[in-house]
N, C-alpha and C positions, 0 to 999 in steps of 0.2 A: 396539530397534535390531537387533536380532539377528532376529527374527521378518522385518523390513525387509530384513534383508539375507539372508532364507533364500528368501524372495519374490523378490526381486532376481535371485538365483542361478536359479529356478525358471522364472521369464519368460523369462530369457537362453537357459536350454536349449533350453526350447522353441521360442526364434526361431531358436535356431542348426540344430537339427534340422528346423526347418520344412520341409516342400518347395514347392517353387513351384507355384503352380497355374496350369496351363495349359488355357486352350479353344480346339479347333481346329471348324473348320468342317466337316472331312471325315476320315474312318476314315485315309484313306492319311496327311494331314498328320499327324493323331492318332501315327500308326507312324514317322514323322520325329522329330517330336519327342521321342518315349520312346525311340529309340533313340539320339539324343541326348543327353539330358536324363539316362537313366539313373535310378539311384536317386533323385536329386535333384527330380526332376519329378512331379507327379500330373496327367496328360493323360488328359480327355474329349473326344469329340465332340458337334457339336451336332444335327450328320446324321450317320442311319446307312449312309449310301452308296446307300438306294434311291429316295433323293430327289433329284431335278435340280435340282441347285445354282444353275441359273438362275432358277428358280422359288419358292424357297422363301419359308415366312413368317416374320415378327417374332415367334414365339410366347415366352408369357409364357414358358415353362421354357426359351428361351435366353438370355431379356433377365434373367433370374434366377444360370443359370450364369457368365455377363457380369459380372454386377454384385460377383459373387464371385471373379473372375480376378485373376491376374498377372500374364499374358499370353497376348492373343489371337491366335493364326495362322492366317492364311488362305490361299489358292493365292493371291488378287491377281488382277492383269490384268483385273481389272472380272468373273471370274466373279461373285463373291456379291455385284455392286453391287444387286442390287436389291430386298436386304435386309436385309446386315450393317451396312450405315451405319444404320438402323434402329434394329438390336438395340442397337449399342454408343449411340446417341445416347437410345434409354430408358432402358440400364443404367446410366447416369449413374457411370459407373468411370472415375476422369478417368487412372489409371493403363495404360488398354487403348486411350484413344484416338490417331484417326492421329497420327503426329507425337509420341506419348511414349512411352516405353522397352518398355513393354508390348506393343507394336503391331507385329505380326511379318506381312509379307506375304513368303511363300516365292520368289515367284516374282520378286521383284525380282533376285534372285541365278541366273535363269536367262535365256538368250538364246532366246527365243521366234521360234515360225514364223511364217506366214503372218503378217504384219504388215501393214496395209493402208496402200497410197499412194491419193493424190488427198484427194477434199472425202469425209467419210462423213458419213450423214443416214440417217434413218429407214429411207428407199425401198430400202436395200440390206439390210434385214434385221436381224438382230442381230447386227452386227458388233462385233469386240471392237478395240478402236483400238488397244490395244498388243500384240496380238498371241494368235495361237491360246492358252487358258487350259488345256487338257486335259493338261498337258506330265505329268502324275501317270503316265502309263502308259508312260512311257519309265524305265527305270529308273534309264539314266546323267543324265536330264534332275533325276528325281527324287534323284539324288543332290546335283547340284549344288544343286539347293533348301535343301539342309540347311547348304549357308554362311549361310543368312540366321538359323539357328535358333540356330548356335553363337555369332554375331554377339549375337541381343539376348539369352538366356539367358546369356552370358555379360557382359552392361551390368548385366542386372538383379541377378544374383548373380555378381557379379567372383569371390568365392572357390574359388568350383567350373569358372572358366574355361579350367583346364588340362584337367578333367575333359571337357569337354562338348567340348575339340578333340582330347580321344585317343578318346571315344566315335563323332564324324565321321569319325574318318578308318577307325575300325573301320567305322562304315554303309557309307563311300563302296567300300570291299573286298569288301565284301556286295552291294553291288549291279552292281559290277561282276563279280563271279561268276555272280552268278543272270544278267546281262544274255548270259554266255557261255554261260550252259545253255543260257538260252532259243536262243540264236540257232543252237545246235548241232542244234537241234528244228525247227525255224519250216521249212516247207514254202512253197518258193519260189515261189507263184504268184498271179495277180493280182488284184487286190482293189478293195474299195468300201466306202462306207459311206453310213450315212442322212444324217446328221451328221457336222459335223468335228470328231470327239470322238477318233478313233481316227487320227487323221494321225500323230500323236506314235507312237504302237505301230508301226504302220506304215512309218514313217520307220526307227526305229531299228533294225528288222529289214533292211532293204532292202526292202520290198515294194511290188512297185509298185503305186499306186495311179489307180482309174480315174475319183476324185473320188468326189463325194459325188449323193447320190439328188436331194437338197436343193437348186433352184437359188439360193438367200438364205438364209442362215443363218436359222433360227427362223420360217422360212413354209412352212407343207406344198406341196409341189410340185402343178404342175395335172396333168391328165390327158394332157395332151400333152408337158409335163415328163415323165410317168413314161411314156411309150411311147417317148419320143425316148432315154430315158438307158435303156432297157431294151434295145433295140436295138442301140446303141450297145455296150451292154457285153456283150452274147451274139457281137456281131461279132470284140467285142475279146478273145475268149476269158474271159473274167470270172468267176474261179470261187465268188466269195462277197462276199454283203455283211454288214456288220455294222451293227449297229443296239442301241440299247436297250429297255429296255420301258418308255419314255415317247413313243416311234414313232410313226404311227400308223399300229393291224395291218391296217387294211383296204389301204392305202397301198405296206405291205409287201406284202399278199399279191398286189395288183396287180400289182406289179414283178416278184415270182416268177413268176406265171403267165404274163407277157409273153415272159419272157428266160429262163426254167428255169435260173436260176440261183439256190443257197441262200441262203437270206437266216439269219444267225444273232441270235439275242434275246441278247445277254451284258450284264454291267454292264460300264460305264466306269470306277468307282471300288471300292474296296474298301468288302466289306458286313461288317454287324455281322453275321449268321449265313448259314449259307450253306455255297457251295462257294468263295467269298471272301473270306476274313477276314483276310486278310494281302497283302500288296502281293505275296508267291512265290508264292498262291495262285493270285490274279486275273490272275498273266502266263502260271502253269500251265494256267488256262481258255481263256485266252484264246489261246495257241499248240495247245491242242487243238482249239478251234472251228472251226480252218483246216483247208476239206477236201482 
């Protein structure tokens, strides 16, 4: 009896001590949530940020990390539809899928851009229907994302839910600070991009922007595309585009040579090494990129 009940006591500690495990999709969520979550938390990602989230694949070691969660968080808004329903539907973890308590998409808890009206179909590219998914790069955008984390970390483990809302309100301070550095830095002039990955940065700076390279999200522009929008932006004074290095460089360098305007290679997410590895890092890069 006493053997039973030294066991007893032994299992209990360890659930109590447990931490939760969390898999995020991407480095920045990853940094939401631990900053969150706190001690309570053990947060991986599944990418390392130099992967294009739209892209990705069902690989066994996420459908393995999956299978092993508590909860899953993703940016939402149909960025990782075209793989995360995948992973979670092999990892057969009926605790991470949609619709149970595990199942954390950030972005619910944010009011997104570009939101498209009328019929969407194919013909228009990769359109995201509930609106621009990049919002990671805004830091007050990324702040408010972390309602949704205190939300189910706090379902899934009630006892540490005061915790995980005095950890939030410390991020949302933090990122509201670094949003004022930044903005203290950010050289005011006007901008572009390949992709509409960087609207969100853009936005929250004030910067104006002179669109994107891109006429349809997810189709590389024609040749009359890139001398019309090259034009276009050397007329309009245009002093830099941005872009990532899933681009494509011939396409970029086209457009430079058209418009002699710079074009910069930066990430859009936070990378596992690098000159990126933290959400102050990547908005430090990124406010220096700007010439």
């Amino acid at each position: 009896m006493k053997q039973l009940l030294s066991l007893l006591l032994v299992l209990f500690s360890v659930n109590a001590f447990a931490k939760i495990k969390v898999v995020a999709t991407l480095p920045d969520i990853a940094e939401v949530v631990k900053s969150v979550g706190g001690d309570n938390v053990e947060v991986s990602s599944l990418l390392t940020g130099g992967t294009d989230p739209h892209f990705a694949d069902a690989r066994p070691d996420y459908i393995l990390k999956v299978n092993r969660a508590d909860v899953v968080c993703s940016v939402g808004l149909d960025l990782e539809i075209g793989w995360l329903p995948k992973v979670l539907e092999k990892a057969s973890n009926a605790k991470v899928q949609p619709g149970s308590p595990g199942y954390c998409e950030l972005g619910k808890s944010v009011k997104p851009l570009e939101i498209p009206t009328g019929v969407i179909n194919r013909s228009l590219g990769d359109v995201h229907p509930h609106g621009n998914p990049h919002f990671t790069l805004d830091p007050l955008k990324l702040s408010e994302s972390g309602a949704e984390v205190v939300r189910v970390l706090s379902e899934v483990d009630a006892a540490h839910a005061a915790d995980y809302q005095k950890n939030y309100d410390s991020f949302k301070k933090k990122m509201a600070a670094l949003h004022e550095q930044m903005k203290a830095k950010v050289k005011k002039v006007k901008v572009m991009e390949y992709h509409k990955e960087f609207t969100y940065f853009f936005n929250s700076y004030g910067l104006e922007s002179a669109g994107s390279l891109e006429e349809k999200p997810g189709m590389p522009p024609s040749a009359t595309r890139i001398a019309e929008v090259a034009k276009a932006a050397k007329a309009n004074n245009v002093k830099v585009l941005f872009a990532t290095a899933s681009a494509p460089h011939k396409t970029l360098e086209r457009f430079q040579e058209l418009s002699g305007i710079s074009v910069v290679t930066v990430p859009s997410y936070v990378q596992s090494s690098g000159d990126a590895k933290s959400v102050e890092a990547l908005q430090n890069l990124l406010v220096k990129s700007i010439p």
